[in-house]
C-alpha positions in Angstrom: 101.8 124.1 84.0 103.5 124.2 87.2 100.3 124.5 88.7 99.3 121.4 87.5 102.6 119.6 88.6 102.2 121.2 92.1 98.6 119.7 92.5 99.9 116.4 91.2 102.7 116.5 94.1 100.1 117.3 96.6 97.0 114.5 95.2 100.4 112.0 96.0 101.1 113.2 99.7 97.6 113.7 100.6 97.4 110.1 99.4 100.3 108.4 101.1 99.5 110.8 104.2 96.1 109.1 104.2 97.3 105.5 103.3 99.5 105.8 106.7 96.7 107.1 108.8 94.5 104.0 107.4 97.4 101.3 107.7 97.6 102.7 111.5 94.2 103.0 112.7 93.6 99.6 111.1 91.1 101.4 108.3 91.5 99.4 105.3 89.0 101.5 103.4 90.6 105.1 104.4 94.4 103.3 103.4 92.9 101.8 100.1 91.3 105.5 99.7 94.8 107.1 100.0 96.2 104.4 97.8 94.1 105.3 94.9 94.9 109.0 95.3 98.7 108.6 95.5 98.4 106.6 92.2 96.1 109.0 90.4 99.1 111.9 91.9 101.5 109.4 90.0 99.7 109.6 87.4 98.8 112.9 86.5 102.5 114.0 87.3 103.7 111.2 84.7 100.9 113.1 82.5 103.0 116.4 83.1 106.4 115.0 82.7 105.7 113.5 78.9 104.2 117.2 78.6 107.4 118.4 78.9 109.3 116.2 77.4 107.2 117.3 74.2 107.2 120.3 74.7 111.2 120.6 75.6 112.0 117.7 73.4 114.4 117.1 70.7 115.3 119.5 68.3 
């Protein structure tokens, strides 16, 4: 599981990495490119938090 929530961590920095390169080289395909991959990050690590709180959740 932690795997899953490391890859999710990287997806979002690769994407905001690649939004800023974009927004500074004036490349509004490449930062719309890096926007969609920081918001898929988001949500696959939003996908691994309810996990847990499932998983770890009331009892």
């Amino acid at each position: 599981m932690k795997e899953k929530k490391a890859k999710a961590k990287a997806e979002q920095a690769k994407g905001k990495a690649k939004a800023a390169t974009g927004r500074s080289v004036g490349n509004e395909s490449l930062e719309a490119e890096g926007r969609g991959e920081q918001v898929k990050g988001d949500a696959r690590q939003a996908k691994e938090k309810m996990k847990d709180v499932f998983k770890h959740g009331t009892r």
